[in-house]
C-alpha positions in Angstrom: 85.7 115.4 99.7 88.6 116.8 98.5 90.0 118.3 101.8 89.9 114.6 102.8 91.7 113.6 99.4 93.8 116.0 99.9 95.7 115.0 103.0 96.8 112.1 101.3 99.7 111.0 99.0 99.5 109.9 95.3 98.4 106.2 95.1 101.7 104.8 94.4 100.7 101.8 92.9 99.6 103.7 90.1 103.3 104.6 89.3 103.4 100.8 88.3 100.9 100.9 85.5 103.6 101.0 82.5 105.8 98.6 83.8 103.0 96.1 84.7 102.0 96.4 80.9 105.9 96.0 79.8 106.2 92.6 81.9 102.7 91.4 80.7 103.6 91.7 77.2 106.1 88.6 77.9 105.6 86.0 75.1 104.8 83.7 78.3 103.3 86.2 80.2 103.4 88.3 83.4 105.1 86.9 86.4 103.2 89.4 89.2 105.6 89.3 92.7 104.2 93.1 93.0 101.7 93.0 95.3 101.5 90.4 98.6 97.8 88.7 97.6 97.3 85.4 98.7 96.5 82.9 95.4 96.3 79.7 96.9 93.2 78.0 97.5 91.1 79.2 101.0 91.5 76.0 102.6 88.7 73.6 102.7 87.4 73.7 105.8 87.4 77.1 106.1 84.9 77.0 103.1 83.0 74.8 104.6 82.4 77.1 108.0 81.3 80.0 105.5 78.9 78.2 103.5 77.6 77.2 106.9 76.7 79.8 108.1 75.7 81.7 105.0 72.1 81.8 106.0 72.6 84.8 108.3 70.0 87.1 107.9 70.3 89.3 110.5 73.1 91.7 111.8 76.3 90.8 113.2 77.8 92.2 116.6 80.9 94.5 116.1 82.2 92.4 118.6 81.2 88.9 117.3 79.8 85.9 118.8 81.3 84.5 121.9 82.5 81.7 120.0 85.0 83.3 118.1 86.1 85.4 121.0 86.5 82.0 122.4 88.9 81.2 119.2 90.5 84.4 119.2 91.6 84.1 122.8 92.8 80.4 122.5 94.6 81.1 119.6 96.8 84.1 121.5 97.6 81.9 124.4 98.3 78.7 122.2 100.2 80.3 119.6 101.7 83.5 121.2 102.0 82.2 124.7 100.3 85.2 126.0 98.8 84.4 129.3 94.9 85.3 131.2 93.4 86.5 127.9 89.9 86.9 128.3 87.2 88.7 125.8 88.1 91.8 127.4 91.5 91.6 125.7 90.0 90.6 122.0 88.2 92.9 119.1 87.6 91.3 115.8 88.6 94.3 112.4 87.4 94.2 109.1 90.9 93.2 107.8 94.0 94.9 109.2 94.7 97.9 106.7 90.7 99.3 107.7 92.3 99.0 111.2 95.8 100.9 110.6 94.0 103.6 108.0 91.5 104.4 110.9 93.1 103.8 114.1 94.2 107.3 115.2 91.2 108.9 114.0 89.4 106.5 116.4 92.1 107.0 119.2 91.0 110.9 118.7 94.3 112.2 117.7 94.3 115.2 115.4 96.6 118.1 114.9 99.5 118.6 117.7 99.8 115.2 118.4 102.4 113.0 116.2 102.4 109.1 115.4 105.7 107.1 114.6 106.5 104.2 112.6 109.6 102.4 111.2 111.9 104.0 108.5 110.7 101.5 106.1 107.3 100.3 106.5 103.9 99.8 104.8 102.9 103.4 103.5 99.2 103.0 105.0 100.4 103.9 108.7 101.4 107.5 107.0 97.9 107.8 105.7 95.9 107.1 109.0 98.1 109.7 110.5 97.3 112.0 107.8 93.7 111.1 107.6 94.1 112.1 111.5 95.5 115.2 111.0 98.2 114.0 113.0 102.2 114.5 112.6 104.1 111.7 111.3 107.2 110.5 111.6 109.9 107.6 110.4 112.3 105.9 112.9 115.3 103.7 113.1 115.3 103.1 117.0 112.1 103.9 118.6 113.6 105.2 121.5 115.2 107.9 120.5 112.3 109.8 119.7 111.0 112.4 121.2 108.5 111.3 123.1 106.6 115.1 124.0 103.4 114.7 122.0 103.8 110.8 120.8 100.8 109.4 121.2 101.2 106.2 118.7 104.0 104.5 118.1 103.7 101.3 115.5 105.8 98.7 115.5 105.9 95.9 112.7 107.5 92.3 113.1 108.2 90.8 111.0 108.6 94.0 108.6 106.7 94.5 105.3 108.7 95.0 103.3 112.2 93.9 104.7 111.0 90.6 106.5 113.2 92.3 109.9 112.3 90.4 112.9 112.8 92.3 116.2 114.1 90.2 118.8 112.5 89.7 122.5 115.2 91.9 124.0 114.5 94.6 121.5 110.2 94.2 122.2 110.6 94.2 125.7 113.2 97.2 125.9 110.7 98.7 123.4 107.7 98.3 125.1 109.3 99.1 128.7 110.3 103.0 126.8 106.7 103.1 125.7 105.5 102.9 128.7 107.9 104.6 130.6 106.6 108.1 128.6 102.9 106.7 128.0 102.8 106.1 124.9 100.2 103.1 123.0 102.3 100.5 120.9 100.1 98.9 118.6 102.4 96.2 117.4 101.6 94.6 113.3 102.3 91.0 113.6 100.2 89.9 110.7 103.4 88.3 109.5 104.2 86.6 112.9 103.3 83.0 111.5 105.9 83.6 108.6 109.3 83.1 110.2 112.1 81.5 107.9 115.6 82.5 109.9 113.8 83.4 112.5 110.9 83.1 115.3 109.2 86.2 115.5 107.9 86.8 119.1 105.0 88.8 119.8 104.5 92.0 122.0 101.9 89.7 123.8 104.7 87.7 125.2 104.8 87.9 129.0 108.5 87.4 128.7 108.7 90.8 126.4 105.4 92.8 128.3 106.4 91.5 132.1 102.9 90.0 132.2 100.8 92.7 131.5 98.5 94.4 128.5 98.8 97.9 129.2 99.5 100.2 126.8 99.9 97.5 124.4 97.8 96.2 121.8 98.5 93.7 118.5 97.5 93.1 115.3 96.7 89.8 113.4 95.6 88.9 109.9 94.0 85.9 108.7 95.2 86.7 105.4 98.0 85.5 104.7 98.5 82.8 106.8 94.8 81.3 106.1 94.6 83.1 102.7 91.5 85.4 103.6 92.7 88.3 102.2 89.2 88.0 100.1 87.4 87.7 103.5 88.6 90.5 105.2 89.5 88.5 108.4 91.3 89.8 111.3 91.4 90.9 114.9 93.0 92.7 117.4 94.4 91.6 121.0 95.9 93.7 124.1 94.8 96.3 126.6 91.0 96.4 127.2 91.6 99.8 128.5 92.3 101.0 124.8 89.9 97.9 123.0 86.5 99.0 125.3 86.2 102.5 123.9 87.4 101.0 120.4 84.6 98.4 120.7 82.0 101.4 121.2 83.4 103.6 118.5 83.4 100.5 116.2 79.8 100.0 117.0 78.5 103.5 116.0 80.2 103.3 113.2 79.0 99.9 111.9 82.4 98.1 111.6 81.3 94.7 111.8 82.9 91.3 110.4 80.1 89.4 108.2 78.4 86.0 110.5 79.4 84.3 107.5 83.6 85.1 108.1 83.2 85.2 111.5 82.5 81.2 111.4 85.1 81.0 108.7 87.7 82.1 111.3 86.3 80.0 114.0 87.4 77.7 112.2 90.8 78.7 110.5 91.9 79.7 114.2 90.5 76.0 115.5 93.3 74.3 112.2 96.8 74.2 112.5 97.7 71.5 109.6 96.5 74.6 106.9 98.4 76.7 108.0 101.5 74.2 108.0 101.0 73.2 104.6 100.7 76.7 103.6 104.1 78.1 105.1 105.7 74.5 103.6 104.8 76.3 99.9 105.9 79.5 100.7 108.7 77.8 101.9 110.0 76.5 98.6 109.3 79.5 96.6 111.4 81.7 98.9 113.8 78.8 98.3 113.7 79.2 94.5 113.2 83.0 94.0 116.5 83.9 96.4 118.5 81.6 94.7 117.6 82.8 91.2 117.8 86.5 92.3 121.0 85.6 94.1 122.7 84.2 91.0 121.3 87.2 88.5 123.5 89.2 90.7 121.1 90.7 93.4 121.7 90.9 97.4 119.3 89.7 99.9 118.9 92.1 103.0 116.9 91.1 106.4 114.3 88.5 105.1 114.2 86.5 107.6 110.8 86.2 107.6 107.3 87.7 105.9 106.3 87.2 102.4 108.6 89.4 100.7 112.6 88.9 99.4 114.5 92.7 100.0 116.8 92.7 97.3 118.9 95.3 95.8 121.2 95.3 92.7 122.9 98.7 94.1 120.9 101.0 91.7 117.9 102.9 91.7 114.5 101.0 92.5 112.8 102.0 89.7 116.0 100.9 87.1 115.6 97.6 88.9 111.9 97.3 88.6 112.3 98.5 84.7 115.2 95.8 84.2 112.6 92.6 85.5 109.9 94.4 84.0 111.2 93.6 80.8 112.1 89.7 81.6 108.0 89.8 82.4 108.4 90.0 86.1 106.9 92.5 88.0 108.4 93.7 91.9 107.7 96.7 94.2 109.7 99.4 94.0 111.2 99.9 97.5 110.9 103.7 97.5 107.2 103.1 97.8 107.8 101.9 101.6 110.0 105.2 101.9 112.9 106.6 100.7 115.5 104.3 102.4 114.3 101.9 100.2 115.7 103.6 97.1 117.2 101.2 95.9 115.8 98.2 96.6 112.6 96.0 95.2 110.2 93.7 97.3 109.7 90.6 95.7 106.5 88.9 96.9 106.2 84.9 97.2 102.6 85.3 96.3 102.8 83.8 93.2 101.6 80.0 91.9 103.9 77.6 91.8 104.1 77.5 87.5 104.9 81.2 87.7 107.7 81.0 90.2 109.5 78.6 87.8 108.9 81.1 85.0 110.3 83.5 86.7 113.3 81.5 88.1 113.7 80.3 84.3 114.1 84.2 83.2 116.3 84.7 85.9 
C-alpha cells in the first residue's frame, strides 16, 4: 500500500486544520467558504425520483438504463448545443473526481508518457497522473507544449479555482492543436452552468469541435448545479472511440452509479426551473461576498464564473487565510491549486445564506 501512498502528495487540506479551529472559535461561529460543498436543499423532485426507485434490489449496469442515457443525451444537445449525440457518445461516473483520479490509469498510461493541465487547477488531475505513473505537467497556453509523449491534456472551463472562462476561439484553436498531434482532451465543465460575466461554451460545441467527437471527451457534474454532491452524480460525453473501452474497463471494475441516483438524475437532467433558482442564490451571494471583500481591501481576479471569488490582498496565501481565520471565516489557500496561486485565496459561495451575512458583517 505504501508504494501506492507514496506516489502521492500530502493531503493539503490537512494544512487547514489550525486555522479552521481559529475561525470556529468565533463568538458567532465559523463562516466555512473553504471547501466548494453544496448546502442547499437537493431539490424536491429529485428526492422524489430517489425514493422511487429505492426498491432496487438488484445490480445496476455500469452503463445505466436507457433512460438516463436518453436524459444524458438530450441534456448535451439542449443545453450544450452539441449535435447527433447518441448513447455511443454517453457514460454515466461515479462523481467526477473518481473519474479525474482514475482516468489515465484506465487510459493505460504509465511511465514515459506525460499528462498536462492548467497552471492553476484542481490538485486531483496531478494525483491521477501520479497514481498512473505518468509525468505531469502545468501550462499557461496548451499549445506550447511539447507535444512528444502527451497523451492527456485537461482542460477546465470554467476554472476551479479562478472562475477563467476560455472563449470559443480559444476551445476550438485548442482542440484543433490537440488533434493536430493526437492528443485526447478531456475537457472539466462541471462548472459550465455557472457563468456570471460570462457564457462558458463547451468543447462539445460544433462551432468549437467542427462537428465532430474525436479525440474529445467532457465532463459534467450534477453536483453543483443540482446539489448532488452527496449522490455522487455525473457522467461523461464525447468520442465513443475512447468511451467504448472506458465502458468495458468500468465494468470489470464495478464502477456503477446506484438505480436509486441513476433515477434521481433522470430527473434533475429532465428540470430546468432548479437549476435556475439555484444559480439565482448563488447569484446574490457572489453579489455580497465581492463587494465585502472588495471594500476590506481585496482584488478580484478572473471570476467570471464557477463557485469560487479569486482574491488576493498582495501577500502570501497563507497570511491571508490566517488574517480571515481570525474574523471566523475560513478560505482556501491558493497555493493548494499550485504555486501561482501564492498569494491568492478561493472563497467558495457554498455557504447558507445567514452565514454569508455574517461573514459580510465581519468584513
Amino acid at each position: 500500500m505504501s508504494a501506492v501512498s507514496d506516489r502521492l502528495p500530502t493531503f493539503p487540506w490537512d494544512k487547514l486544520t489550525p486555522y479552521k479551529a481559529t475561525a470556529a472559535a468565533h463568538p458567532d461561529g465559523i463562516v466555512d467558504l473553504s471547501v466548494g460543498t453544496p448546502v442547499d436543499p437537493v431539490p424536491e423532485l429529485i428526492q422524489k425520483a430517489l425514493v422511487a426507485a429505492a426498491d432496487s434490489p438488484g445490480y445496476p449496469t455500469v452503463w445505466g438504463t436507457p433512460e438516463l442515457r436518453d436524459a444524458i443525451t438530450g441534456w448535451v444537445e439542449r443545453r450544450l448545443g452539441a449535435r447527433e449525440v447518441t448513447h455511443r457518445h454517453v457514460l454515466p461516473i461515479v462523481g467526477s473526481k473518481e473519474l479525474v483520479a482514475w482516468l489515465p490509469t484506465q487510459l493505460g498510461l504509465g511511465p514515459g508518457d506525460r499528462v498536462a493541465y492548467p497552471r492553476l487547477a484542481y490538485p486531483t488531475y496531478e494525483v491521477g497522473a501520479r497514481l498512473a505513473r505518468a509525468a505531469y505537467e502545468a501550462y499557461d497556453d496548451p499549445t506550447e507544449l511539447d507535444p512528444e509523449g502527451l497523451k492527456l491534456l485537461w482542460l477546465n472551463s470554467p476554472s476551479n479555482p479562478t472562475g477563467k472562462v476560455l472563449s470559443k476561439e480559444e476551445l476550438t484553436r485548442i482542440v484543433a492543436w490537440a488533434r493536430s498531434h493526437g492528443i485526447l482532451l478531456v475537457s472539466d465543465e462541471c462548472y459550465l452552468e455557472l457563468g456570471w460575466e460570462a457564457d462558458p461554451v463547451s468543447v462539445l460545441h460544433p462551432d468549437v469541435n467542427g462537428g465532430s467527437y474525436d479525440g474529445i471527451v467532457s465532463v459534467h457534474s450534477l453536483s453543483k448545479r443540482s446539489n448532488l454532491a452527496g449522490y455522487r452524480a455525473a457522467f461523461l460525453a464525447g468520442d465513443p472511440a475512447v468511451l467504448g473501452p472506458l465502458l468495458e474497463i468500468r465494468k470489470h471494475g464495478g464502477m456503477m452509479t446506484s438505480a436509486p441516483t441513476q433515477a434521481a438524475v433522470i430527473a434533475a437532467l429532465g428540470d430546468d426551473d432548479h437549476v435556475r433558482v439555484q444559480r439565482e442564490r448563488y447569484a446574490s451571494r457572489r453579489e455580497l461576498l465581492r463587494e465585502a471583500l472588495v471594500t476590506h481591501g481585496f482584488r478580484i481576479e478572473h471570476s467570471e464564473a464557477s463557485l469560487y471569488l479569486w482574491a488576493t490582498r498582495g501577500e502570501s496565501c497563507w497570511d491571508t487565510v490566517d488574517h480571515l481565520a481570525k474574523l471566523g471565516i475560513l478560505v482556501a489557500p491558493g497555493d493548494f491549486y499550485g504555486p501561482a496561486g501564492a498569494e491568492f485565496v478561493r472563497v467558495a459561495l457554498t455557504a447558507t445564506d445567514e452565514r454569508v451575512a455574517a461573514a459580510v458583517r465581519r468584513l
